[in-house]
Backbone as XML, in Angstrom:
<?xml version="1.0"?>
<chain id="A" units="angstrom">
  <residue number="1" name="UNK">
    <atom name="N" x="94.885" y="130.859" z="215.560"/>
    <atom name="CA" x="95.342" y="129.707" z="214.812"/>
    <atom name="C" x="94.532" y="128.487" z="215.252"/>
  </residue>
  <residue number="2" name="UNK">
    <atom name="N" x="94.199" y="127.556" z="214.187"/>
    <atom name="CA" x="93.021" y="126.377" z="214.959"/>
    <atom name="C" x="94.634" y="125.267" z="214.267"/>
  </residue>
  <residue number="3" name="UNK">
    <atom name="N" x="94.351" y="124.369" z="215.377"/>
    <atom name="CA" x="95.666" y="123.248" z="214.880"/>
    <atom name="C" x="94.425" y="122.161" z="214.617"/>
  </residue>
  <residue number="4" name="UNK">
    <atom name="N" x="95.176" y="121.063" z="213.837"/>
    <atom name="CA" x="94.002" y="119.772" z="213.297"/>
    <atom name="C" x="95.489" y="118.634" z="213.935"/>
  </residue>
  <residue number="5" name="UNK">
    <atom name="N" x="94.212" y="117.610" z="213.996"/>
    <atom name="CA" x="95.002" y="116.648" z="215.061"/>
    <atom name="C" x="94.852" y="115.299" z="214.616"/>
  </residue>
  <residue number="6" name="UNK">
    <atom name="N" x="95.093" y="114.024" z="214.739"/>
    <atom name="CA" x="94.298" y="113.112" z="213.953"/>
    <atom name="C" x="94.489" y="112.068" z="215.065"/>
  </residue>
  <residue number="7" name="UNK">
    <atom name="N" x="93.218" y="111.517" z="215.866"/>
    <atom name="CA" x="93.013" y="110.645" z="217.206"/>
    <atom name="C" x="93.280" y="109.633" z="217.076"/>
  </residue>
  <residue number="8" name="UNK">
    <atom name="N" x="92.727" y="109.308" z="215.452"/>
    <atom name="CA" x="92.819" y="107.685" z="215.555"/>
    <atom name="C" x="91.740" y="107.090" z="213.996"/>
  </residue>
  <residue number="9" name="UNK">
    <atom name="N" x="92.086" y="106.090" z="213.122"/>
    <atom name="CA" x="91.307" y="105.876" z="212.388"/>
    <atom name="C" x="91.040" y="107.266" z="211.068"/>
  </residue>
  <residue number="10" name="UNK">
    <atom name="N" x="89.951" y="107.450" z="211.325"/>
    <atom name="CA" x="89.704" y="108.613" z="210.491"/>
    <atom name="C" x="89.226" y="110.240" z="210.770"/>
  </residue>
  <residue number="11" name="UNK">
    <atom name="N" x="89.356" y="109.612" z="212.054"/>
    <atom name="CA" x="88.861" y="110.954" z="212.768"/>
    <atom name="C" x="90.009" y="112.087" z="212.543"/>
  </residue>
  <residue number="12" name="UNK">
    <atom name="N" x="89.465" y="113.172" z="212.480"/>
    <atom name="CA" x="90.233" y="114.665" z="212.103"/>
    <atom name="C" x="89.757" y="115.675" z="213.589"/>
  </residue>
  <residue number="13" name="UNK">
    <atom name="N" x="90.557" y="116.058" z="214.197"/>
    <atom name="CA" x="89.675" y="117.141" z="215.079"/>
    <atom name="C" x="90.263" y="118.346" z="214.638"/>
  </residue>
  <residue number="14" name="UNK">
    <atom name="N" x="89.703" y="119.252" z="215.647"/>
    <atom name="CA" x="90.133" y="120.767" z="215.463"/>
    <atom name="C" x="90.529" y="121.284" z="216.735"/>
  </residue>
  <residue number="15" name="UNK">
    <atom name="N" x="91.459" y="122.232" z="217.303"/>
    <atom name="CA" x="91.313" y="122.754" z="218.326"/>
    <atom name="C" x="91.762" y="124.199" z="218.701"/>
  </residue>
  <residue number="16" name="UNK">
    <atom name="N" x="90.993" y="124.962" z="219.052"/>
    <atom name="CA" x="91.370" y="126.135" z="218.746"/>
    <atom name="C" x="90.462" y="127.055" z="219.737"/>
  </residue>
  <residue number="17" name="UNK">
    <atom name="N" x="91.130" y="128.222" z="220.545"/>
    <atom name="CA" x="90.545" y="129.109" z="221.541"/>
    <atom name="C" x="90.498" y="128.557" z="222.981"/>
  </residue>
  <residue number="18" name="UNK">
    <atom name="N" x="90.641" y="126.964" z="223.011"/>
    <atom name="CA" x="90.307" y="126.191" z="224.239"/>
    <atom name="C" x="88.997" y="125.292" z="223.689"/>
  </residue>
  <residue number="19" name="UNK">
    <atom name="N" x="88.912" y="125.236" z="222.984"/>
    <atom name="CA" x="87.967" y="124.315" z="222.325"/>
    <atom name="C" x="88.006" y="122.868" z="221.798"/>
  </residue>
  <residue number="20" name="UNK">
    <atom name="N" x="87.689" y="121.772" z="221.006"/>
    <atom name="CA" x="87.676" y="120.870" z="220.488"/>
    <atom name="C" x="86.851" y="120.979" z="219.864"/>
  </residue>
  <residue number="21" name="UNK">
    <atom name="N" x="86.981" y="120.222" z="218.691"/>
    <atom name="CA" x="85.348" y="119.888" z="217.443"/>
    <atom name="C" x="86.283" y="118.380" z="216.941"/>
  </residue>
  <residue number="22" name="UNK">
    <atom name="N" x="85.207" y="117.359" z="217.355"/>
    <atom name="CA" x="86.534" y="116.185" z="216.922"/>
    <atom name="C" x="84.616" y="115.531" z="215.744"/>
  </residue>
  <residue number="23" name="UNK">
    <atom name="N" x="85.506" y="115.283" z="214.638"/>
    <atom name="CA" x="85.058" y="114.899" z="213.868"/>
    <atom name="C" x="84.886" y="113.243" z="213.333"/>
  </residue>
  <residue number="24" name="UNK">
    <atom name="N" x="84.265" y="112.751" z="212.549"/>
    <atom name="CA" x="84.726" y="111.409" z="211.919"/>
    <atom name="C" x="83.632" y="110.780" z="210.807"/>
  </residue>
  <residue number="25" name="UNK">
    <atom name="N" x="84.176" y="109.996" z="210.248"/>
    <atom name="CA" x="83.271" y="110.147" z="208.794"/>
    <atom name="C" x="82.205" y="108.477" z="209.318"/>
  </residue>
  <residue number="26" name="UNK">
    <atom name="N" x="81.203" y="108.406" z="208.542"/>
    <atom name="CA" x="80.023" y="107.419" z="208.948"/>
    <atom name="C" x="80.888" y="106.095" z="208.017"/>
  </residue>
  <residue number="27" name="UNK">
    <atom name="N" x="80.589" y="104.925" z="208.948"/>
    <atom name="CA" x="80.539" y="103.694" z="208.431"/>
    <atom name="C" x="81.084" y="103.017" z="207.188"/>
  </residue>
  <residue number="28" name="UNK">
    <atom name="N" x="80.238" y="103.717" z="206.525"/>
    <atom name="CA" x="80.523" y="103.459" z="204.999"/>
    <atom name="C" x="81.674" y="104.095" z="204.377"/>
  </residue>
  <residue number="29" name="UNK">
    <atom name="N" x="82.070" y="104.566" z="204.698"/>
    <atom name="CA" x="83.407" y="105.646" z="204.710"/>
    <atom name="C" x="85.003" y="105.302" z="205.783"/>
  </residue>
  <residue number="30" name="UNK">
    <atom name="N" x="84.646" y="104.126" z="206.239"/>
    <atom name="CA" x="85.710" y="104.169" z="206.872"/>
    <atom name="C" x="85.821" y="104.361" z="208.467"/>
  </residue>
  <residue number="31" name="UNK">
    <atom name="N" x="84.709" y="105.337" z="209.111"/>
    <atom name="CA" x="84.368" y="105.575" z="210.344"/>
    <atom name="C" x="84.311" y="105.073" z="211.644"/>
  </residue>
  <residue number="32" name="UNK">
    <atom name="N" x="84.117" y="105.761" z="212.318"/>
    <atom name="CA" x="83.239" y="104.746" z="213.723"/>
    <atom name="C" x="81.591" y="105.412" z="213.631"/>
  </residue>
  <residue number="33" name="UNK">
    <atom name="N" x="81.713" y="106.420" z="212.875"/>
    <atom name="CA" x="80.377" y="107.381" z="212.794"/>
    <atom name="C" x="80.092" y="108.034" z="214.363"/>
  </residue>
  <residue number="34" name="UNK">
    <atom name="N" x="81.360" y="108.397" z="215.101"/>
    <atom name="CA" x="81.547" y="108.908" z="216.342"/>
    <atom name="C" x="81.088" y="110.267" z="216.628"/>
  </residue>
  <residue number="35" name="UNK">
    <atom name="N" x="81.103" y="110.886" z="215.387"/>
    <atom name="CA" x="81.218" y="112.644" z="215.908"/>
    <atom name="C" x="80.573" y="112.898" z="213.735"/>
  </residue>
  <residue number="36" name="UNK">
    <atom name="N" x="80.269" y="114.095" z="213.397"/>
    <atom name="CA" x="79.793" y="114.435" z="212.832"/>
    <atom name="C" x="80.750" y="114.729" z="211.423"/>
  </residue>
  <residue number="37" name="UNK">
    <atom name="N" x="80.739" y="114.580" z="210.211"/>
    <atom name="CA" x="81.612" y="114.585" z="209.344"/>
    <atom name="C" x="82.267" y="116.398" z="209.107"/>
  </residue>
  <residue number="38" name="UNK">
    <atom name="N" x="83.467" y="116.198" z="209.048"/>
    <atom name="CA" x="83.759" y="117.750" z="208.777"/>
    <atom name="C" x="82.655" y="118.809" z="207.641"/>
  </residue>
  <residue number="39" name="UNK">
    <atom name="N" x="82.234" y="117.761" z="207.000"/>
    <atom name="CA" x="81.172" y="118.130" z="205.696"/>
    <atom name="C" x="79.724" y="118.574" z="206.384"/>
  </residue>
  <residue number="40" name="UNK">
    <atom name="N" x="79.586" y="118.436" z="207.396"/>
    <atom name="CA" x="78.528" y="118.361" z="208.154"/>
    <atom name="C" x="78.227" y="119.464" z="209.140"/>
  </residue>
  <residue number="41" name="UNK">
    <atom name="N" x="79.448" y="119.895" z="210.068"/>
    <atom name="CA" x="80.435" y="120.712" z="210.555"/>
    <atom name="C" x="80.207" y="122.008" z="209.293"/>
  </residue>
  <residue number="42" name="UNK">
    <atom name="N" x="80.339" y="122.051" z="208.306"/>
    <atom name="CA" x="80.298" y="123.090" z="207.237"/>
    <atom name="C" x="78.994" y="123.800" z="207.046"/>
  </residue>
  <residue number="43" name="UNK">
    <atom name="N" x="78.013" y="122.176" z="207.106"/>
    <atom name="CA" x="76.863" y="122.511" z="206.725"/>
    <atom name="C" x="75.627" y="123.358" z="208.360"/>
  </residue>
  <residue number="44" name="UNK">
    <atom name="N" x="76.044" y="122.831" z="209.292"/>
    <atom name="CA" x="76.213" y="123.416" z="210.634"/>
    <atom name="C" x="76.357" y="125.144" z="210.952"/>
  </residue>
  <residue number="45" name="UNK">
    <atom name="N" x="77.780" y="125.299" z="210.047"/>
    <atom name="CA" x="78.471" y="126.511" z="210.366"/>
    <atom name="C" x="77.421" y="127.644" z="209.779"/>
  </residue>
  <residue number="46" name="UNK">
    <atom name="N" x="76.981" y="127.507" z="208.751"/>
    <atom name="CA" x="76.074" y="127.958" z="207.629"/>
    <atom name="C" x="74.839" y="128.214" z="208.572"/>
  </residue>
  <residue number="47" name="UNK">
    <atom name="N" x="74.489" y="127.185" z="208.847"/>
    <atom name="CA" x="73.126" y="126.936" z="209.680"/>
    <atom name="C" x="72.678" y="128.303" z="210.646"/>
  </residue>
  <residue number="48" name="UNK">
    <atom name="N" x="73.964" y="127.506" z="211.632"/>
    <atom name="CA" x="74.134" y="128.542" z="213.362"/>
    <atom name="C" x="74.421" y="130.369" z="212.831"/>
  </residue>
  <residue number="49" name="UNK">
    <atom name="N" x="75.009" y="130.070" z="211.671"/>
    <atom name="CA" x="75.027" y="131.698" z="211.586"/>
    <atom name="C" x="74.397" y="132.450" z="211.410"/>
  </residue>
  <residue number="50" name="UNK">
    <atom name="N" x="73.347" y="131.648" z="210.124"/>
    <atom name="CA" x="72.699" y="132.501" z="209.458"/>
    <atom name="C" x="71.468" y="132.335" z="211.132"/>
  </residue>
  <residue number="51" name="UNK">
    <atom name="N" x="71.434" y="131.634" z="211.947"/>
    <atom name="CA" x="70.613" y="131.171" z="212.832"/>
    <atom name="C" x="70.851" y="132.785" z="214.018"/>
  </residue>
  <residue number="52" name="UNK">
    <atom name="N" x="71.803" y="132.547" z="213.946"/>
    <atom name="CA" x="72.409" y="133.608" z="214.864"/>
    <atom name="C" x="71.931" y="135.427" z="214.436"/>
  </residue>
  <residue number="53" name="UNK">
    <atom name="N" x="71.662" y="135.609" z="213.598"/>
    <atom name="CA" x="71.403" y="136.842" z="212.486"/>
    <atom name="C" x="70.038" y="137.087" z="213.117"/>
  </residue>
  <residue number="54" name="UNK">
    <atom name="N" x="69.397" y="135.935" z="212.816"/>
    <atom name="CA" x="67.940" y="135.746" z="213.139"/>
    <atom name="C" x="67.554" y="136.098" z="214.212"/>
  </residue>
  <residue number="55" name="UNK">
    <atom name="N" x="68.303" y="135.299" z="215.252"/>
    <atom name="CA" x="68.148" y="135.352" z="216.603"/>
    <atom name="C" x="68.388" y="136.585" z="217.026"/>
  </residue>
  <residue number="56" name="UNK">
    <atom name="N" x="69.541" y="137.564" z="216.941"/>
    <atom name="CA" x="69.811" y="138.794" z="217.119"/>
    <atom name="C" x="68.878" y="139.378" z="216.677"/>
  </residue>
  <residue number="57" name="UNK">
    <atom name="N" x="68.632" y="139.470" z="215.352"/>
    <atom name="CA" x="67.845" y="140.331" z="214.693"/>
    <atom name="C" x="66.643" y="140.713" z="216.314"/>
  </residue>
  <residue number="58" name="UNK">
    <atom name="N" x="65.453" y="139.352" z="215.627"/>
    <atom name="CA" x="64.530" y="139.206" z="217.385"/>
    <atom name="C" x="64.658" y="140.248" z="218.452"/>
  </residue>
  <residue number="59" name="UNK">
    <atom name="N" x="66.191" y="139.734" z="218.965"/>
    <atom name="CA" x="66.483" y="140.173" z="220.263"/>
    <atom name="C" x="66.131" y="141.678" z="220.531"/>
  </residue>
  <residue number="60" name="UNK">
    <atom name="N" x="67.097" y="142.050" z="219.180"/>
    <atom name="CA" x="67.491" y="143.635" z="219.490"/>
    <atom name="C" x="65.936" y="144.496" z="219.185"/>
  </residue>
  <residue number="61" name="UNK">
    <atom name="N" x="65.329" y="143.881" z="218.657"/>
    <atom name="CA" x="63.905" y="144.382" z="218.606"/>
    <atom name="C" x="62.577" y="143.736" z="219.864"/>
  </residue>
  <residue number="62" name="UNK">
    <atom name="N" x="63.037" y="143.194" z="220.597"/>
    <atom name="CA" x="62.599" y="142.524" z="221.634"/>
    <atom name="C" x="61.409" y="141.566" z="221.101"/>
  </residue>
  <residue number="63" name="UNK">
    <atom name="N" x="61.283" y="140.811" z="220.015"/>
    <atom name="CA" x="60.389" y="140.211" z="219.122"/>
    <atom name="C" x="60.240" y="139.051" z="219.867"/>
  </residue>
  <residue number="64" name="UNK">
    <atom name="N" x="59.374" y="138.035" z="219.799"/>
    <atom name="CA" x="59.275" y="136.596" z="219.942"/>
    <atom name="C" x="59.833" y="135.803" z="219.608"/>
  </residue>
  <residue number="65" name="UNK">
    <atom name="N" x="61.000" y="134.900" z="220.303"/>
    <atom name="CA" x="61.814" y="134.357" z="219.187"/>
    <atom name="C" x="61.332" y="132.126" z="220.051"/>
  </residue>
  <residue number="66" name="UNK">
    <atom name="N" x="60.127" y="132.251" z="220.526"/>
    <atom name="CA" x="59.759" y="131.118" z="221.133"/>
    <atom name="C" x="58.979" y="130.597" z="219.550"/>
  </residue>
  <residue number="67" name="UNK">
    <atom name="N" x="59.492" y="129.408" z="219.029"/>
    <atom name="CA" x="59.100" y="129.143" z="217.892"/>
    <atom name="C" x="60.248" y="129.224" z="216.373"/>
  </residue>
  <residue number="68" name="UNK">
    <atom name="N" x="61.225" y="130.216" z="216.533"/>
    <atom name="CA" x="62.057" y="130.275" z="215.754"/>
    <atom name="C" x="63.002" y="129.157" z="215.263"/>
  </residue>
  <residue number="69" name="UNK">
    <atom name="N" x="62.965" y="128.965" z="213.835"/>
    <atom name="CA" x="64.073" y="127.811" z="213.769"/>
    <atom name="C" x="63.793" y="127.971" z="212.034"/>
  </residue>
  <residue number="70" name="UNK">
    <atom name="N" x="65.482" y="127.318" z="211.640"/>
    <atom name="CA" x="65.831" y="127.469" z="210.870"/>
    <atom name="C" x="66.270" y="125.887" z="209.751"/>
  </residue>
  <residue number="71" name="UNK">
    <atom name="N" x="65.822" y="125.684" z="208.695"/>
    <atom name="CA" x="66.083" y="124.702" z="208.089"/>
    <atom name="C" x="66.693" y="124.157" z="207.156"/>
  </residue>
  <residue number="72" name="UNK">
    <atom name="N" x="67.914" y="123.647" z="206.850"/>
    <atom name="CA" x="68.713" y="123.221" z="205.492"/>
    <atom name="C" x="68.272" y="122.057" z="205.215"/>
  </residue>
  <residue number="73" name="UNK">
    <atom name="N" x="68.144" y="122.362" z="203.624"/>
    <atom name="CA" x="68.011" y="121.214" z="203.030"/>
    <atom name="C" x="69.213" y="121.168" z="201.740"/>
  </residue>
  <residue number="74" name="UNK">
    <atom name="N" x="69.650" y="120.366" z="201.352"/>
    <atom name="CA" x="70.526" y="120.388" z="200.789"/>
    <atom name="C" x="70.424" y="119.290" z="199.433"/>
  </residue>
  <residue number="75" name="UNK">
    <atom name="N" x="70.813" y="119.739" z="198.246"/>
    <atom name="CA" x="70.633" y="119.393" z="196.525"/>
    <atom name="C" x="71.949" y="118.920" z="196.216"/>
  </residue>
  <residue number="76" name="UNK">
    <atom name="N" x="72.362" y="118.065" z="195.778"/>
    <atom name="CA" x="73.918" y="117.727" z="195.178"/>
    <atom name="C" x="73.847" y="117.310" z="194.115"/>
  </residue>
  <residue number="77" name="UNK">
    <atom name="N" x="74.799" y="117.671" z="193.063"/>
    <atom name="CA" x="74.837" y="117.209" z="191.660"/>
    <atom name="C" x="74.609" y="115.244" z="191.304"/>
  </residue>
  <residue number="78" name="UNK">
    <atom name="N" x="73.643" y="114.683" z="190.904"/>
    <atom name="CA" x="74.144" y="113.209" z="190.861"/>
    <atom name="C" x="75.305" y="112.742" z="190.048"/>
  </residue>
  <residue number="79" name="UNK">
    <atom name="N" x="75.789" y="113.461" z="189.412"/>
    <atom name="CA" x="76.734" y="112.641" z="188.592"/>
    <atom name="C" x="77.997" y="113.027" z="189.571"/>
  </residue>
  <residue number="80" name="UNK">
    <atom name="N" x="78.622" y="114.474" z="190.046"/>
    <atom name="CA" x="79.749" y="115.058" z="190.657"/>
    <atom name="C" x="79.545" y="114.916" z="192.341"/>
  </residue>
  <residue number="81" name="UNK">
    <atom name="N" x="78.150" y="114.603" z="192.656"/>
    <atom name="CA" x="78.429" y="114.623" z="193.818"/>
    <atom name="C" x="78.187" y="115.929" z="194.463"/>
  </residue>
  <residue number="82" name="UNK">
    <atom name="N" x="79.153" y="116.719" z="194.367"/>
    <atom name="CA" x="79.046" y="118.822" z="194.678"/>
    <atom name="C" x="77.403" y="118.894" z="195.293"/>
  </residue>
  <residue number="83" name="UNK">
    <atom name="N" x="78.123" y="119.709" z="196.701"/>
    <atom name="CA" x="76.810" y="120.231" z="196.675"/>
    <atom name="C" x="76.221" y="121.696" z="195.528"/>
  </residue>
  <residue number="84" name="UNK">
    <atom name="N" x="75.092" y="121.445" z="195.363"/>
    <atom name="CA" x="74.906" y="122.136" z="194.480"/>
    <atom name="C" x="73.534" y="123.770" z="194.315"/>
  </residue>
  <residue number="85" name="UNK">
    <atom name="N" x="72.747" y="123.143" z="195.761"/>
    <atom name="CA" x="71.894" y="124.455" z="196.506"/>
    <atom name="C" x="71.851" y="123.857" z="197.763"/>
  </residue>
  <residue number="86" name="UNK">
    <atom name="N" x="71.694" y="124.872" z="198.791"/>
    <atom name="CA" x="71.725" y="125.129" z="200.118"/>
    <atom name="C" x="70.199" y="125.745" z="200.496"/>
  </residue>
  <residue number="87" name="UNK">
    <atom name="N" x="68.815" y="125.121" z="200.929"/>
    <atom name="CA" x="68.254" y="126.025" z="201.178"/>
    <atom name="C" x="68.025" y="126.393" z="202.279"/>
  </residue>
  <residue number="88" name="UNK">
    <atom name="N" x="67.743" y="127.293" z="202.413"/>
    <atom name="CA" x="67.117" y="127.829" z="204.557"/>
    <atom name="C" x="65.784" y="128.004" z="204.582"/>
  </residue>
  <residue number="89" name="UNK">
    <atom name="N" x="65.293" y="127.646" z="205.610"/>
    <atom name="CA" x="63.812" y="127.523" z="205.295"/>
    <atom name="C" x="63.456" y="128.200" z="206.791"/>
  </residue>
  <residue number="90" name="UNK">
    <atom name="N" x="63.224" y="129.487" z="206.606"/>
    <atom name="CA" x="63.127" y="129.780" z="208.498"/>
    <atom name="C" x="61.705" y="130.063" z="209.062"/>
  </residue>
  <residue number="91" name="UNK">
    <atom name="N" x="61.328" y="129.367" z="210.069"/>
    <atom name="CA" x="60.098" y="129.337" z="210.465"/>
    <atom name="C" x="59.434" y="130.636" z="211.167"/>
  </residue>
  <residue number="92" name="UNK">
    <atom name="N" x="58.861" y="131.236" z="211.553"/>
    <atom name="CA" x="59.115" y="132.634" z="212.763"/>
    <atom name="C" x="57.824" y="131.901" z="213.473"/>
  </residue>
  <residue number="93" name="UNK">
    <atom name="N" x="57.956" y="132.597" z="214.973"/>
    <atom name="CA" x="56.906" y="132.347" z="215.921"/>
    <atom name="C" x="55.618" y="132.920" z="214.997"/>
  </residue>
  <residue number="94" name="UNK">
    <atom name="N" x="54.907" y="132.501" z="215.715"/>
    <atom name="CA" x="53.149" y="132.746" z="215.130"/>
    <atom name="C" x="53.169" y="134.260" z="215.997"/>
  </residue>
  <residue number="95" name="UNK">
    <atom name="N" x="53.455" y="134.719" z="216.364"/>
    <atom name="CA" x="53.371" y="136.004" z="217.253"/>
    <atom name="C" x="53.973" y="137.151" z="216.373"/>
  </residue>
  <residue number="96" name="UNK">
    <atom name="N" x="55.036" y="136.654" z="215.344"/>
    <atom name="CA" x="56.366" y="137.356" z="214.596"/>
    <atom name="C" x="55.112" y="138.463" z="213.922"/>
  </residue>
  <residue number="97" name="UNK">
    <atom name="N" x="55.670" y="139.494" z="214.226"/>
    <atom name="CA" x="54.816" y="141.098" z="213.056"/>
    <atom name="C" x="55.212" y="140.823" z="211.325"/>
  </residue>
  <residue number="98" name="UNK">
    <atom name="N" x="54.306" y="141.092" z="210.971"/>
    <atom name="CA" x="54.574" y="141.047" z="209.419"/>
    <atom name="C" x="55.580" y="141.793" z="208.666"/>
  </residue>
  <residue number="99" name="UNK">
    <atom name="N" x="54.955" y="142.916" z="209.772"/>
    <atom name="CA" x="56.041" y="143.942" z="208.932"/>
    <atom name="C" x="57.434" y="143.897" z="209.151"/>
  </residue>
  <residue number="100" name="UNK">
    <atom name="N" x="57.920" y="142.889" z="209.633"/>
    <atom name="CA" x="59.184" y="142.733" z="210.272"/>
    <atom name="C" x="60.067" y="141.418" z="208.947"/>
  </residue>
  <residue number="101" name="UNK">
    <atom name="N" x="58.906" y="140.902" z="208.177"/>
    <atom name="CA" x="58.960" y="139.652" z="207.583"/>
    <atom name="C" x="60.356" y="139.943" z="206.629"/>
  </residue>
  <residue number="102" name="UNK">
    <atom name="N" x="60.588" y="141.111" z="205.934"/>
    <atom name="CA" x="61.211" y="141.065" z="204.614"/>
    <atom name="C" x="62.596" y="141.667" z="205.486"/>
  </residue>
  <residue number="103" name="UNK">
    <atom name="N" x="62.849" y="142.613" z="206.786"/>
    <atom name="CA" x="63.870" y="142.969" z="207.398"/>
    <atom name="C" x="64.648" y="141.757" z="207.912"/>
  </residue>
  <residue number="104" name="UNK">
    <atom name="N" x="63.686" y="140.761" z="208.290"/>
    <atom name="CA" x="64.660" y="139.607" z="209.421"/>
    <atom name="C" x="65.207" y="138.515" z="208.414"/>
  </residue>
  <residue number="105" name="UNK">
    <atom name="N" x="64.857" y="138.380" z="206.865"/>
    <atom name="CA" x="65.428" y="137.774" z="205.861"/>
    <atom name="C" x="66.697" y="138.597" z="205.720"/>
  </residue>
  <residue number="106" name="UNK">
    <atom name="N" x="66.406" y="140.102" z="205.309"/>
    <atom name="CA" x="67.445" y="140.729" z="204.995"/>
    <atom name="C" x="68.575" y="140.642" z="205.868"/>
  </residue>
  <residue number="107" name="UNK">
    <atom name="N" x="68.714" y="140.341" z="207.443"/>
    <atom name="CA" x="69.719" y="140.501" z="208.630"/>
    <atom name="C" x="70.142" y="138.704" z="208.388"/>
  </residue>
  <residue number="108" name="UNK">
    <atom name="N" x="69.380" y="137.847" z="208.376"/>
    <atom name="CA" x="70.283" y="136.935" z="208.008"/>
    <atom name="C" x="70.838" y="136.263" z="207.100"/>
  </residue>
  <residue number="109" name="UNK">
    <atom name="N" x="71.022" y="137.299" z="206.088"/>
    <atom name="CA" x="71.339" y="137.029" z="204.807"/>
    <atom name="C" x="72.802" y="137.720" z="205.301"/>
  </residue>
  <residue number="110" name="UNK">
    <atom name="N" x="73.117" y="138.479" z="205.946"/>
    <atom name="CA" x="74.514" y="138.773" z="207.060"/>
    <atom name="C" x="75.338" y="137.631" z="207.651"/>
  </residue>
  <residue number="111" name="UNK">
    <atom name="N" x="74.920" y="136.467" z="207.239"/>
    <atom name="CA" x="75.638" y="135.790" z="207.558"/>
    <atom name="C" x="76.947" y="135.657" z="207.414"/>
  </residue>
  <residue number="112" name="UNK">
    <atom name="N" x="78.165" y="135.621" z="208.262"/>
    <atom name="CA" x="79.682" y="136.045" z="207.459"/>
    <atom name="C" x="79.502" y="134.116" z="206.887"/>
  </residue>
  <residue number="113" name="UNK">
    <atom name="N" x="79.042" y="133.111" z="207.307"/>
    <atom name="CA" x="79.542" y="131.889" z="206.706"/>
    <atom name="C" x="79.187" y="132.122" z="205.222"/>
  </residue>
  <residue number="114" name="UNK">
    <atom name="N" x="78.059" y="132.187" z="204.857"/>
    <atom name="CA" x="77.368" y="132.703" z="203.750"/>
    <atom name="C" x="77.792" y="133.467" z="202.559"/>
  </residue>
  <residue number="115" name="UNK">
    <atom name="N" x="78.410" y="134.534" z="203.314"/>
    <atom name="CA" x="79.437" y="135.847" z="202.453"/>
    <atom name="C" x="80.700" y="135.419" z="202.307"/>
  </residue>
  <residue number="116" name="UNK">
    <atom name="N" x="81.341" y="134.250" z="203.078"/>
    <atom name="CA" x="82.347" y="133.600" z="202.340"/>
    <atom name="C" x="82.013" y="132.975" z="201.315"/>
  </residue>
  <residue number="117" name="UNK">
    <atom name="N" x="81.130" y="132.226" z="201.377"/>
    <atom name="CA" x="81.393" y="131.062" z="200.390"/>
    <atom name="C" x="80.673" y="131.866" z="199.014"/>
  </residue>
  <residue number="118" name="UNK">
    <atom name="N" x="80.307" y="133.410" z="199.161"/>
    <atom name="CA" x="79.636" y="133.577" z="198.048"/>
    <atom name="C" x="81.193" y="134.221" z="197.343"/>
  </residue>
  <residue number="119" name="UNK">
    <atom name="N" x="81.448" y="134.977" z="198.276"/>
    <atom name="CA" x="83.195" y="135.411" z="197.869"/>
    <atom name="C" x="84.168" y="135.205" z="198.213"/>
  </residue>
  <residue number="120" name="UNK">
    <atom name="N" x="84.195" y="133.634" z="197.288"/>
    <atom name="CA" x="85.447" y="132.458" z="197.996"/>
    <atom name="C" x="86.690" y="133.600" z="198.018"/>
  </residue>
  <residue number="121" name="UNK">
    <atom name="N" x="87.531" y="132.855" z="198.995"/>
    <atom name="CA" x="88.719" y="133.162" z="199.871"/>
    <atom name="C" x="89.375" y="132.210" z="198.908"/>
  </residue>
  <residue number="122" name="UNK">
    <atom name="N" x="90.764" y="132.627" z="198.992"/>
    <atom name="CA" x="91.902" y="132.049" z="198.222"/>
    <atom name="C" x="92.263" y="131.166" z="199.610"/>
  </residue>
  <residue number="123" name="UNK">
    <atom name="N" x="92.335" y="129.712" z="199.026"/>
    <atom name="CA" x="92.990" y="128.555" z="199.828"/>
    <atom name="C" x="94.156" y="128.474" z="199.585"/>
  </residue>
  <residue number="124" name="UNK">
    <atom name="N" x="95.358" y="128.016" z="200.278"/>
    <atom name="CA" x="96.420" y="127.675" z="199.936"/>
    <atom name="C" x="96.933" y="126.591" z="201.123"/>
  </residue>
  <residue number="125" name="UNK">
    <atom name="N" x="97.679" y="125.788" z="200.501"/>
    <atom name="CA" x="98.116" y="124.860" z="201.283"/>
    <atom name="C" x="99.895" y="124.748" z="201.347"/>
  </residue>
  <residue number="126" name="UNK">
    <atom name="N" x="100.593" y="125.224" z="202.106"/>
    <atom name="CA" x="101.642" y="125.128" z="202.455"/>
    <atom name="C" x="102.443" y="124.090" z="203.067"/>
  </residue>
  <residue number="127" name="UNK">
    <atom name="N" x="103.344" y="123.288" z="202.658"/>
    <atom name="CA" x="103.687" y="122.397" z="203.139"/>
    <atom name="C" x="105.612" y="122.877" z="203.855"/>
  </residue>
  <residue number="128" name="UNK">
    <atom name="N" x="105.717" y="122.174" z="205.256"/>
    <atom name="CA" x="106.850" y="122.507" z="205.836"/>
    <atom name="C" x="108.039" y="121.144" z="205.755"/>
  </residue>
</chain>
């Protein structure tokens, strides 16, 4: 169970496992621009996972992973706002085998953040 908490102002945190993720929206929004927007946090989650795929992938093949990194860029509708494409742009070490090129796309395309949002989950909001 993650509980949400609210510190002060606009800040939202999270806490959950023994953890914290304390959030807050920028300036223009109301903020202190203290900690990173939950929207941001989303775009993050996406990131580290599909980052994580990658990184494993590497590992378990004992590959080069000095140089690896991964890049979002992100498209939003102008009129709605919505984000509207997500891209990843992943770099590989100069050392990375070729033939490895089209497998280490395929492993982080495993991303579980990814495979949610392609097969949204039913939200519900319950009130007590």
């Amino acid at each position: 169970m993650m509980e949400i908490t609210f510190p002060g102002g606009v800040q939202v945190n999270a806490q959950f496992n023994g953890f914290e993720i304390a959030t807050d929206q920028p300036e223009k929004n109301g903020g202190l621009n203290s900690a990173p927007s939950p929207f941001d946090f989303f775009l993050a989650s996406l990131g580290t996972c599909a980052g994580f795929f990658a990184l494993r992938f590497c590992q378990q093949r004992q590959l080069p992973t000095d140089g690896l990194r991964l890049q979002l860029t992100t498209q939003h509708d102008t009129e709605t706002k919505r984000l509207d494409r997500v891209e990843i742009t992943m770099q590989l070490p100069k050392d990375f085998p070729e033939k490895y090129r089209s497998a280490i796309i395929r492993a982080t395309d495993q991303c579980a953040v990814k495979k949610a949002l392609l097969d949204t989950p039913e939200i519900e909001l319950i009130t007590l």
